[in-house]
HTML snippet that shows the backbone in 3Dmol.js (N, CA, C, O; Angstrom):
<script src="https://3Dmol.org/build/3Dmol-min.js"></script>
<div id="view" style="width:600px;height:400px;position:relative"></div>
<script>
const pdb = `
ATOM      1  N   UNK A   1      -5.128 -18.178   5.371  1.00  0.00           N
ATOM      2  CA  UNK A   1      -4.272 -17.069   5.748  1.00  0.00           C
ATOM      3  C   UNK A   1      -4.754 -15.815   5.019  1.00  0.00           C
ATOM      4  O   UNK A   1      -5.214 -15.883   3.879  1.00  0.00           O
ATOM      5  N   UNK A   2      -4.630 -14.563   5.757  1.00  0.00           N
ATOM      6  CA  UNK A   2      -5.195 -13.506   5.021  1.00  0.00           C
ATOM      7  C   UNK A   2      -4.012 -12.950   4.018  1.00  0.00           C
ATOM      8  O   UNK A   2      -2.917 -13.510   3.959  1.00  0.00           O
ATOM      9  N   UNK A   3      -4.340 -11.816   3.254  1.00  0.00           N
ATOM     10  CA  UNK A   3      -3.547 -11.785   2.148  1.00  0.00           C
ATOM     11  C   UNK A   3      -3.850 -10.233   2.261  1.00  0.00           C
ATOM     12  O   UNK A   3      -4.934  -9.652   2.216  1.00  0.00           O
ATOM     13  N   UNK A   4      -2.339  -9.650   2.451  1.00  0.00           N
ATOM     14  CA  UNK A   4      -2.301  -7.892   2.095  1.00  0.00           C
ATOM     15  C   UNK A   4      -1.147  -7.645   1.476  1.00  0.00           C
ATOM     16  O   UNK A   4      -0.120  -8.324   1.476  1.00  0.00           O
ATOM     17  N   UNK A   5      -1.483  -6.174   0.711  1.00  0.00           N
ATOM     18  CA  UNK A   5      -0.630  -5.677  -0.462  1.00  0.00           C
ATOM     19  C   UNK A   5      -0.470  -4.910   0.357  1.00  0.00           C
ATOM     20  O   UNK A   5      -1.210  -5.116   1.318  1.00  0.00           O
ATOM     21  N   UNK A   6       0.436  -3.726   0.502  1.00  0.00           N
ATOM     22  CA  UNK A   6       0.788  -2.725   0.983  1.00  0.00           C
ATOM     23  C   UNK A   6       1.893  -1.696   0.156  1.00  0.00           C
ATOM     24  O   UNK A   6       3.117  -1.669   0.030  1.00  0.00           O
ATOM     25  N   UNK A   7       0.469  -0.674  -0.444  1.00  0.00           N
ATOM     26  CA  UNK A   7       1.247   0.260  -1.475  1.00  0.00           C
ATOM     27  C   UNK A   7       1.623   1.483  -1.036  1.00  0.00           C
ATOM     28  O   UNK A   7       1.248   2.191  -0.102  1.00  0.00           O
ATOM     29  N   UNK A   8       2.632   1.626  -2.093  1.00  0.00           N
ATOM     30  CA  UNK A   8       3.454   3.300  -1.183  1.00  0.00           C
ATOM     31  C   UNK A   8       4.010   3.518  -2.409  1.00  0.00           C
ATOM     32  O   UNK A   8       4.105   2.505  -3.101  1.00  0.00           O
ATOM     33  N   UNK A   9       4.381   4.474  -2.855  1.00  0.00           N
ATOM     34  CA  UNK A   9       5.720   5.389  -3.373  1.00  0.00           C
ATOM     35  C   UNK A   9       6.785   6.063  -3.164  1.00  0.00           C
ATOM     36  O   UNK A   9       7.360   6.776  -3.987  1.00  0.00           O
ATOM     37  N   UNK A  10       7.057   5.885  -2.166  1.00  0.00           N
ATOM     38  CA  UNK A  10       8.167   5.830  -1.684  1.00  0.00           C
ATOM     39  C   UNK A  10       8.662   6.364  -0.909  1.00  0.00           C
ATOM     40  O   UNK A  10       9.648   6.051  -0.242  1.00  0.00           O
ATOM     41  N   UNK A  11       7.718   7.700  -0.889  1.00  0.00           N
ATOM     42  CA  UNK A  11       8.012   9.332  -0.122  1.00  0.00           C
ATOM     43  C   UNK A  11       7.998   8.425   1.571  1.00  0.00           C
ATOM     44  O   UNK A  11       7.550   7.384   2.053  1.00  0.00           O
ATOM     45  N   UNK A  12       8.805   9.629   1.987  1.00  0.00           N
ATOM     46  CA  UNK A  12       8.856   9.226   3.875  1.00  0.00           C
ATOM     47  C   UNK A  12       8.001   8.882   4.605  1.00  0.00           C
ATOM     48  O   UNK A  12       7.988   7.937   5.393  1.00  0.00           O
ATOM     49  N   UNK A  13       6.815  10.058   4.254  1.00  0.00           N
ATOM     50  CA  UNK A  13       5.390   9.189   4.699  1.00  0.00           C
ATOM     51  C   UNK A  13       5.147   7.823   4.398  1.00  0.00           C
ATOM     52  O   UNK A  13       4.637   7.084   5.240  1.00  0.00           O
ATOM     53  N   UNK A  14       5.415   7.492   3.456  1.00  0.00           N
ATOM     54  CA  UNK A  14       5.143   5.730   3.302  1.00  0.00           C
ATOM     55  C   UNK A  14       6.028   4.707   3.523  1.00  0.00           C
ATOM     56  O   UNK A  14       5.846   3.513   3.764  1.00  0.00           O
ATOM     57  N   UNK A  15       7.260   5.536   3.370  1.00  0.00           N
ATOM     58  CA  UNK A  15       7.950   4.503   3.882  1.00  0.00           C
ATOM     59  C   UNK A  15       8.137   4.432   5.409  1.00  0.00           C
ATOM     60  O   UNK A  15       8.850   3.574   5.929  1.00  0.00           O
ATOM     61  N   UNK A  16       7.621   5.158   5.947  1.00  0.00           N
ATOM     62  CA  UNK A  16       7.513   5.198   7.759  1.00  0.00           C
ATOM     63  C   UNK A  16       6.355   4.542   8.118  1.00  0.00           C
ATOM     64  O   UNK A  16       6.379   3.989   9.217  1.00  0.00           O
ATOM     65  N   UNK A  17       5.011   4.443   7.244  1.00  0.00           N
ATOM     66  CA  UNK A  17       4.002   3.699   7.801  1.00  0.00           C
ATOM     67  C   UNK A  17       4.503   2.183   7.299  1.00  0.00           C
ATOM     68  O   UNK A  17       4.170   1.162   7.900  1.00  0.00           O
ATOM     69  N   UNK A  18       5.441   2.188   5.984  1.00  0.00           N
ATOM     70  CA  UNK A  18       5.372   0.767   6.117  1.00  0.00           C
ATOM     71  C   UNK A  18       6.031   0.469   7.329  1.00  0.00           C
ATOM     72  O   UNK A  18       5.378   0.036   8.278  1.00  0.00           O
ATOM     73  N   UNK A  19       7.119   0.630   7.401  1.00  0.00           N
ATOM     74  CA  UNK A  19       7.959   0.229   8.595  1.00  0.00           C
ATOM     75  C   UNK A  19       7.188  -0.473   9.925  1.00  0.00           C
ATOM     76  O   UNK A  19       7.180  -1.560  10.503  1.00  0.00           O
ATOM     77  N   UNK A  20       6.514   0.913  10.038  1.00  0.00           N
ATOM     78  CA  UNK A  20       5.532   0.479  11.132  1.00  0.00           C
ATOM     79  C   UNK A  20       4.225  -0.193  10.991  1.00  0.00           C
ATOM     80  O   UNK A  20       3.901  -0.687  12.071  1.00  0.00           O
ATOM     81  N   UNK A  21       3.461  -0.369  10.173  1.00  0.00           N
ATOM     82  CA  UNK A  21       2.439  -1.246   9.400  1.00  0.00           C
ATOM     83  C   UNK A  21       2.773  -2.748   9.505  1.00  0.00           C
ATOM     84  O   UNK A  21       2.103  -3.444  10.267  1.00  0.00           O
ATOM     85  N   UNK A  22       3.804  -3.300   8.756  1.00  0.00           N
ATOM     86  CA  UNK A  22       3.881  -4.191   8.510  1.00  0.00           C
ATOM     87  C   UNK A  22       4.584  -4.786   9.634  1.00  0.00           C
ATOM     88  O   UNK A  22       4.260  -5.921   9.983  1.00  0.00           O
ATOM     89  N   UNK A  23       5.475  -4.181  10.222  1.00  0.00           N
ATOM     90  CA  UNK A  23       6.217  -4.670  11.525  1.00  0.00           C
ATOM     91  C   UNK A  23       5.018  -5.269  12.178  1.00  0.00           C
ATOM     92  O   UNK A  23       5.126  -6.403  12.645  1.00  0.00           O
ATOM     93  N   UNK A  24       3.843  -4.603  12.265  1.00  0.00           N
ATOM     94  CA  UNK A  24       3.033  -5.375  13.331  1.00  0.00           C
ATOM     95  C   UNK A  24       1.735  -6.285  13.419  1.00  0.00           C
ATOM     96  O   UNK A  24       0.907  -6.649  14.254  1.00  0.00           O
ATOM     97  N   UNK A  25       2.190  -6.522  11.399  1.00  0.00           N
ATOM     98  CA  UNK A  25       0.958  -7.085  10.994  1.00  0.00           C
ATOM     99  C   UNK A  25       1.631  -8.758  11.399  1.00  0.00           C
ATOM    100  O   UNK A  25       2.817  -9.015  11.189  1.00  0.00           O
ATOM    101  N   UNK A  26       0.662  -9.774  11.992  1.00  0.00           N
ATOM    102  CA  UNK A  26       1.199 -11.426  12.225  1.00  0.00           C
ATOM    103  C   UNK A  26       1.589 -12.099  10.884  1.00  0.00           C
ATOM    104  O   UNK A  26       0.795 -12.484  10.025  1.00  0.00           O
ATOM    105  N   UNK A  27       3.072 -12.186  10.842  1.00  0.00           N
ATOM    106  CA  UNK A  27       3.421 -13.377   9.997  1.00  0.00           C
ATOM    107  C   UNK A  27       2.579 -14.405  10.091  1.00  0.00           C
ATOM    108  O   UNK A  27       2.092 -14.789   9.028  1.00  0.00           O
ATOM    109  N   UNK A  28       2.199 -15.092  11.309  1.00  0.00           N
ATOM    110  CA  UNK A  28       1.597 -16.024  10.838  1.00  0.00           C
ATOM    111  C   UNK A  28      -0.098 -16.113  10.285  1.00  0.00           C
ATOM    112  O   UNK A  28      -0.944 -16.994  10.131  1.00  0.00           O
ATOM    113  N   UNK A  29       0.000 -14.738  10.119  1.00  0.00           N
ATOM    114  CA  UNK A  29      -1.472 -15.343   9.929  1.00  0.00           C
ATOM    115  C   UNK A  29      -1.794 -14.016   8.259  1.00  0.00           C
ATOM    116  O   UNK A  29      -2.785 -14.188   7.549  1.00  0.00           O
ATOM    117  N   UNK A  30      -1.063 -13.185   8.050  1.00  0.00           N
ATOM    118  CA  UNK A  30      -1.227 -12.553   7.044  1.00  0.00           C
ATOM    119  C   UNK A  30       0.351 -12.486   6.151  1.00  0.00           C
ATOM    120  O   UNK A  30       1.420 -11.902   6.327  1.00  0.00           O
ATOM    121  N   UNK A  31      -0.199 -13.421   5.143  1.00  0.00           N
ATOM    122  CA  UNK A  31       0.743 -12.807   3.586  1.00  0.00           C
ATOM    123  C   UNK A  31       0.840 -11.675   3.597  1.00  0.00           C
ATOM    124  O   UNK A  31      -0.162 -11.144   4.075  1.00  0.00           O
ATOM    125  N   UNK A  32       1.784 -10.832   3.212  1.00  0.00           N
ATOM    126  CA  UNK A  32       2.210  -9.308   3.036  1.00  0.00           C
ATOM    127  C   UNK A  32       2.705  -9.231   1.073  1.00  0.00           C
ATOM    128  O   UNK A  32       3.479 -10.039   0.560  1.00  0.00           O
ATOM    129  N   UNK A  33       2.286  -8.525   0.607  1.00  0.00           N
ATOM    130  CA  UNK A  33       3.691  -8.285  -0.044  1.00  0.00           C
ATOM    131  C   UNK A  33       3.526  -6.588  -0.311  1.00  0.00           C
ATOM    132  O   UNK A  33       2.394  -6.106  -0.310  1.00  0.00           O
ATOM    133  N   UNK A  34       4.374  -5.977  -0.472  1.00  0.00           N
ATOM    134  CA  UNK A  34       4.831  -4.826  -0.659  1.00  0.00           C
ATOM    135  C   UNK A  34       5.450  -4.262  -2.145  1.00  0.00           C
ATOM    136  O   UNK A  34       6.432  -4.655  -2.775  1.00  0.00           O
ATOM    137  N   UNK A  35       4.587  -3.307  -2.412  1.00  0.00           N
ATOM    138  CA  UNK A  35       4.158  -2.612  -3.936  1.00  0.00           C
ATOM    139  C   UNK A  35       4.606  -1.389  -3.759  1.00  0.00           C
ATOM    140  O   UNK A  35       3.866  -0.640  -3.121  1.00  0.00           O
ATOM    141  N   UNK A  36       5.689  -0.937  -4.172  1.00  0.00           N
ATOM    142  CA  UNK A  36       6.479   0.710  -4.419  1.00  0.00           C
ATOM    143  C   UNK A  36       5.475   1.233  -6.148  1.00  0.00           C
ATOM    144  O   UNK A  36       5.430   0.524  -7.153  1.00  0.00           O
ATOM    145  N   UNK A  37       5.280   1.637  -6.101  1.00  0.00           N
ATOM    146  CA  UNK A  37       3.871   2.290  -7.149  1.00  0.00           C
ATOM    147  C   UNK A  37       5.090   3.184  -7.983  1.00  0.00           C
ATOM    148  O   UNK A  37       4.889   3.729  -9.069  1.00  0.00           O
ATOM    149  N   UNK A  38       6.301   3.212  -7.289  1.00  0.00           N
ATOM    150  CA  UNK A  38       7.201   4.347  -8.257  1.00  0.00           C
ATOM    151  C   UNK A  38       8.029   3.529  -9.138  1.00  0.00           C
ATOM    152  O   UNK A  38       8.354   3.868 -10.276  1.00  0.00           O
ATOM    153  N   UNK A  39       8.495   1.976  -8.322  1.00  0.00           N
ATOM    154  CA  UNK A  39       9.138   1.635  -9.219  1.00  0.00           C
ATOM    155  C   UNK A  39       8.124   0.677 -10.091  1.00  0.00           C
ATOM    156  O   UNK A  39       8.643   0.238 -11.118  1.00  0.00           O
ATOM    157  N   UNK A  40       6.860   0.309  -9.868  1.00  0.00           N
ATOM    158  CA  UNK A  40       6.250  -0.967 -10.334  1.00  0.00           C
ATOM    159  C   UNK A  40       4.741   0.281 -10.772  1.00  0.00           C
ATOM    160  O   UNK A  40       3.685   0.244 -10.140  1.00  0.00           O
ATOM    161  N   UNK A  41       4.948   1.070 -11.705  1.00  0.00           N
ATOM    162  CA  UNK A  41       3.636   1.432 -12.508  1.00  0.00           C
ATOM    163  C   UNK A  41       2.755   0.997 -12.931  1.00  0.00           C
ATOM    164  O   UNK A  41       1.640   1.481 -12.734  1.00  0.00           O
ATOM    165  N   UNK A  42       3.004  -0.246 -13.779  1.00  0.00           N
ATOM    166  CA  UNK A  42       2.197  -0.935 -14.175  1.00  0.00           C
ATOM    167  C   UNK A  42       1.228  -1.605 -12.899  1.00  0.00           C
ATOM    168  O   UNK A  42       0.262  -2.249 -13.307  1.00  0.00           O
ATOM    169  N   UNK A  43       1.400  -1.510 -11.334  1.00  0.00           N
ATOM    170  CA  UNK A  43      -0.067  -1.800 -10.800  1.00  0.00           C
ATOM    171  C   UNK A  43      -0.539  -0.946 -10.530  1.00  0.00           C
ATOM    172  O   UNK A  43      -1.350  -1.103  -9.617  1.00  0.00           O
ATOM    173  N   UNK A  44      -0.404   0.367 -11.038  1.00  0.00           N
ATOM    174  CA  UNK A  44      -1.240   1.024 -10.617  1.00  0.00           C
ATOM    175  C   UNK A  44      -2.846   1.068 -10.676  1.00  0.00           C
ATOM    176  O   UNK A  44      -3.681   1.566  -9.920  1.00  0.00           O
ATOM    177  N   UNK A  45      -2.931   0.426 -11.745  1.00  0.00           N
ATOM    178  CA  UNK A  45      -4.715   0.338 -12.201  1.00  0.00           C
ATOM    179  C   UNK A  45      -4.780  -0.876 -10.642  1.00  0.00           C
ATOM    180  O   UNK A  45      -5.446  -0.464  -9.693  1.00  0.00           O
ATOM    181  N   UNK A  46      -4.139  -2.165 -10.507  1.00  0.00           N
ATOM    182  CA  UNK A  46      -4.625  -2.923  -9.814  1.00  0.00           C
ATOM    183  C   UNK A  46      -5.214  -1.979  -8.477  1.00  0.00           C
ATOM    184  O   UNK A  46      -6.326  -1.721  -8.015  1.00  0.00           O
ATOM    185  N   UNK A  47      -3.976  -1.675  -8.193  1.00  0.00           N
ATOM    186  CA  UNK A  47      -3.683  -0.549  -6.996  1.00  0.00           C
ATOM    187  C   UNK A  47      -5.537   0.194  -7.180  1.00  0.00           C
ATOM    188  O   UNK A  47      -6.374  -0.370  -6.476  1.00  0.00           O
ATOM    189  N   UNK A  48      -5.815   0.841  -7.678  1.00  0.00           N
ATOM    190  CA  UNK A  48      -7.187   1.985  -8.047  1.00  0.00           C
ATOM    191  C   UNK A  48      -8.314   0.831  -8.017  1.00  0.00           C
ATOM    192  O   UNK A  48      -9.335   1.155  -7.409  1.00  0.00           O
ATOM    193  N   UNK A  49      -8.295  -0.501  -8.589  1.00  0.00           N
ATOM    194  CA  UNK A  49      -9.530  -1.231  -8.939  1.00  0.00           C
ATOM    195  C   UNK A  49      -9.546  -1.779  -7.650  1.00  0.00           C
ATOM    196  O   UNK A  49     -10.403  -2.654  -7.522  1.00  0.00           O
ATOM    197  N   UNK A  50      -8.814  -1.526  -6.567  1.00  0.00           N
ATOM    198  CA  UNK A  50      -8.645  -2.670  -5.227  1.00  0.00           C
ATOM    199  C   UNK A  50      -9.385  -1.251  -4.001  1.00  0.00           C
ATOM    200  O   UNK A  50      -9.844  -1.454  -2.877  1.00  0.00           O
ATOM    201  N   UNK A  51      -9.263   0.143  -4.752  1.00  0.00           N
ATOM    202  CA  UNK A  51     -10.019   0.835  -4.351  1.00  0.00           C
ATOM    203  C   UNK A  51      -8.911   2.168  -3.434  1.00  0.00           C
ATOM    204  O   UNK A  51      -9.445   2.997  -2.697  1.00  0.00           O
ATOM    205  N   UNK A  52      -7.888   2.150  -3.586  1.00  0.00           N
ATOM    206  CA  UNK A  52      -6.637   2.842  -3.205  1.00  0.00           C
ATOM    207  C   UNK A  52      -6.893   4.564  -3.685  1.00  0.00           C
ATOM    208  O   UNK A  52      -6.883   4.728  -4.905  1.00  0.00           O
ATOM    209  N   UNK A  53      -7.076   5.601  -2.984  1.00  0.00           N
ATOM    210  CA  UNK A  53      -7.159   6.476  -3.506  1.00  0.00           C
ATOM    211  C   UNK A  53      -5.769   7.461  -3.288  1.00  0.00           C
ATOM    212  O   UNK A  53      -5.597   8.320  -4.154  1.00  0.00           O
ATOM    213  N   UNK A  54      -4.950   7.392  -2.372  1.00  0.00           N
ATOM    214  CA  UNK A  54      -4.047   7.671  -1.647  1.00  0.00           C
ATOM    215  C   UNK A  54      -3.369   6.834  -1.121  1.00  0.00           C
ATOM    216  O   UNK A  54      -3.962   5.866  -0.644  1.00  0.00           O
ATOM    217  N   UNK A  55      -1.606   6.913  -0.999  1.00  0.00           N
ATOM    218  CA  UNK A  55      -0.176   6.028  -0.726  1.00  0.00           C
ATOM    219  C   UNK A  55      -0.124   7.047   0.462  1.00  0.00           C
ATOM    220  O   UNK A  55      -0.297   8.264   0.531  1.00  0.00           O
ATOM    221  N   UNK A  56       0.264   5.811   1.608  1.00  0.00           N
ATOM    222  CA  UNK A  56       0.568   4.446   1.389  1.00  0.00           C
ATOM    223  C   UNK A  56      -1.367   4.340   2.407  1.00  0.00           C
ATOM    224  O   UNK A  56      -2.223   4.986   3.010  1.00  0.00           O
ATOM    225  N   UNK A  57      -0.961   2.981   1.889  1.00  0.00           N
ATOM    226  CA  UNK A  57      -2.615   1.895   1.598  1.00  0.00           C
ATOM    227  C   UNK A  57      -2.300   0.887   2.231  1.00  0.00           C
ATOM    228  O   UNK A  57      -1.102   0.626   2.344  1.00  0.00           O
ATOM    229  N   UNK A  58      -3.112   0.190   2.714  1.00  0.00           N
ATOM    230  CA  UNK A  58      -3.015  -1.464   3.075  1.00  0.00           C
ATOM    231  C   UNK A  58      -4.106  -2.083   2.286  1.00  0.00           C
ATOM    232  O   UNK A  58      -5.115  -1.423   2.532  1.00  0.00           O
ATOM    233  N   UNK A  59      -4.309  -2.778   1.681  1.00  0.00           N
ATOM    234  CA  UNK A  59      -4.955  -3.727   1.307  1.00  0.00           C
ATOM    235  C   UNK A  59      -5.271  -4.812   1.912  1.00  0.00           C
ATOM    236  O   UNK A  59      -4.363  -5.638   1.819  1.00  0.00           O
ATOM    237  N   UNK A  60      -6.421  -5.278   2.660  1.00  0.00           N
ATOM    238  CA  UNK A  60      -6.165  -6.397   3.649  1.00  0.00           C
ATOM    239  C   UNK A  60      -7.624  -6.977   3.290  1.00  0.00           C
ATOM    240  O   UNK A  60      -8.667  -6.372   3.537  1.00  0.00           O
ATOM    241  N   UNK A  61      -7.536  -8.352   2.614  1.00  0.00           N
ATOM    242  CA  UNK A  61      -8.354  -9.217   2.366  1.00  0.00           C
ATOM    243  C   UNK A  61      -9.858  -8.428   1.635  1.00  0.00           C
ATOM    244  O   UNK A  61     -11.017  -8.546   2.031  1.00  0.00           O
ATOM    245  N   UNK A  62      -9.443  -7.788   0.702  1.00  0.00           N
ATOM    246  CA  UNK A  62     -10.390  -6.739  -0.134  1.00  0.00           C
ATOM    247  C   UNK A  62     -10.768  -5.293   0.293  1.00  0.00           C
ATOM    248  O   UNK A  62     -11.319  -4.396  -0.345  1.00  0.00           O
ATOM    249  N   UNK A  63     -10.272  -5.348   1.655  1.00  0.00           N
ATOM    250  CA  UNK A  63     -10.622  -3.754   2.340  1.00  0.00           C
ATOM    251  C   UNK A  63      -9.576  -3.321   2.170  1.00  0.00           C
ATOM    252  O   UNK A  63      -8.517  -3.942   2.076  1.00  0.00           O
ATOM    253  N   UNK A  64      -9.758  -2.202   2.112  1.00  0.00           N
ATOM    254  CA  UNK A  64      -8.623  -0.515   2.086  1.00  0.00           C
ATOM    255  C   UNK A  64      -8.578   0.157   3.026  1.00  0.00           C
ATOM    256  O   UNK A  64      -9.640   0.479   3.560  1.00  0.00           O
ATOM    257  N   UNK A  65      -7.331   0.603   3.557  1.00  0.00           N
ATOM    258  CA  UNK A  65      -7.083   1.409   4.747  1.00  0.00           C
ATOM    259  C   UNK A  65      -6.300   2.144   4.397  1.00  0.00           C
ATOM    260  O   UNK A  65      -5.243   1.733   3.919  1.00  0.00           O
ATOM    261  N   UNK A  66      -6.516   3.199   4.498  1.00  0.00           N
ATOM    262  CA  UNK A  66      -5.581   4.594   4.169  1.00  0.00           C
ATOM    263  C   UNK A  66      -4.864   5.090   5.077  1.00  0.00           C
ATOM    264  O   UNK A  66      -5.485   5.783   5.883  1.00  0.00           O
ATOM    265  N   UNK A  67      -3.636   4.971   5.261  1.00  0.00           N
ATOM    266  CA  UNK A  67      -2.725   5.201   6.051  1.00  0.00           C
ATOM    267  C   UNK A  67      -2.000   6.595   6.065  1.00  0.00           C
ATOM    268  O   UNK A  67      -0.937   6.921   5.537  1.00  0.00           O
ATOM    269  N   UNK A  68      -2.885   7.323   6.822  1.00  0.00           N
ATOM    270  CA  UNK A  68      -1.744   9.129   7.039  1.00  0.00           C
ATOM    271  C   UNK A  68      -2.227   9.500   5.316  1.00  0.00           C
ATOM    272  O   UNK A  68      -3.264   9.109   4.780  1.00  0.00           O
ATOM    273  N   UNK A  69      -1.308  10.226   4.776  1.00  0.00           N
ATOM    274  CA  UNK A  69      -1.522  10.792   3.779  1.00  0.00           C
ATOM    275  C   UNK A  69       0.128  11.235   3.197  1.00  0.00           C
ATOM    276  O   UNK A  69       0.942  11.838   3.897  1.00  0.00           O
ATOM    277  N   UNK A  70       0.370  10.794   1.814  1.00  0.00           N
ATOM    278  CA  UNK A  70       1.715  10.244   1.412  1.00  0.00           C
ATOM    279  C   UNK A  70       1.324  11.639  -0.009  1.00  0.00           C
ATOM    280  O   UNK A  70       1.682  12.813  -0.104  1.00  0.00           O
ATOM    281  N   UNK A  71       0.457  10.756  -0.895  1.00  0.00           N
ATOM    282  CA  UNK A  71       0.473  11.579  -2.000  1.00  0.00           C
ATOM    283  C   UNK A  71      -1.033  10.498  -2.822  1.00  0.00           C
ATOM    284  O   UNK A  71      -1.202   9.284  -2.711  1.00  0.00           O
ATOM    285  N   UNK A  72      -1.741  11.328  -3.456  1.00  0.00           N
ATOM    286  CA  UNK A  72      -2.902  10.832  -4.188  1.00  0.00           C
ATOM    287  C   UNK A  72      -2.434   9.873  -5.245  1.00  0.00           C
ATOM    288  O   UNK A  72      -1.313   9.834  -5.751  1.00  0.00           O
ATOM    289  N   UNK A  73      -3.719   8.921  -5.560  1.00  0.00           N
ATOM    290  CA  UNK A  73      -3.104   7.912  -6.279  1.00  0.00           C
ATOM    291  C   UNK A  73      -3.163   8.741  -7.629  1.00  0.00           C
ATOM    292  O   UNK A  73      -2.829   8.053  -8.594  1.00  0.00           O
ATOM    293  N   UNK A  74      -3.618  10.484  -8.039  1.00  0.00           N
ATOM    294  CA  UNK A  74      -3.246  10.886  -9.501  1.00  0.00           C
ATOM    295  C   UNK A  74      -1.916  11.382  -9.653  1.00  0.00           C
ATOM    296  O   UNK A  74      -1.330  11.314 -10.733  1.00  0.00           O
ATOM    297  N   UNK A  75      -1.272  12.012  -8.348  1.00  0.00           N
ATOM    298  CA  UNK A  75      -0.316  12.447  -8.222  1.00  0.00           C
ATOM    299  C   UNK A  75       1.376  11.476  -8.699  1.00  0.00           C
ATOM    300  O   UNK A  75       2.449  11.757  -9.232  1.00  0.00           O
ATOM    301  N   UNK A  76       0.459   9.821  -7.880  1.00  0.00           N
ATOM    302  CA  UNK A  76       1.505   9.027  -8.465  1.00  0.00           C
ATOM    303  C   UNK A  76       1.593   8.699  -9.498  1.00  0.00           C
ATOM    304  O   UNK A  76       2.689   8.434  -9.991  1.00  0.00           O
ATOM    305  N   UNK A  77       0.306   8.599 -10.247  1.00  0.00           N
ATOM    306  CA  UNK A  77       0.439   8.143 -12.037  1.00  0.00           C
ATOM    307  C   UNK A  77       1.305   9.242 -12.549  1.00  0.00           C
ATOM    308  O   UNK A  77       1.940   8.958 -13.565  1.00  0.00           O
ATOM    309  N   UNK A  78       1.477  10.529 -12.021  1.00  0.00           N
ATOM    310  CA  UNK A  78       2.384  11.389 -12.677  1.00  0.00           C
ATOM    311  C   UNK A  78       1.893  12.334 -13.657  1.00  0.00           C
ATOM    312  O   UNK A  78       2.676  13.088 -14.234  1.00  0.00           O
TER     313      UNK A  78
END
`;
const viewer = $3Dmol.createViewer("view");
viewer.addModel(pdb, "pdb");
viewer.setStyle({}, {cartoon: {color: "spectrum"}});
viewer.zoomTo();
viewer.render();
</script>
């Protein structure tokens, strides 16, 4: 089964691609889990070493897809 993270912070932009992102990714065939970068800081390094430059992101089986444009991943470290 494939395996995706799907990071955001929270802003509308991300939370509208998740909505729609994940709605149409196959349960059965891809793990999801879902990473708010505002409340869970501490992944942020994972988040950057997985290659994330900008929220919200998909992570899907080591590739990165940048979804619209939310806010930079320096903007979220704060």
């Amino acid at each position: 089964m494939a395996q995706a993270i799907f990071y955001h912070a929270g802003c509308p932009v991300c939370v509208d691609a998740e909505q729609v992102v994940v709605e149409y990714l196959d349960k059965a065939k891809v793990t999801t889990e879902i990473v708010h970068l505002g409340t869970a800081p501490n992944r942020i390094d994972e988040a950057e070493k997985a290659g994330v430059k900008s929220v919200p992101a998909l992570v899907l089986d080591g590739n990165v897809y940048h979804i619209n444009f939310g806010a930079s991943i320096e903007d979220v470290k704060g």
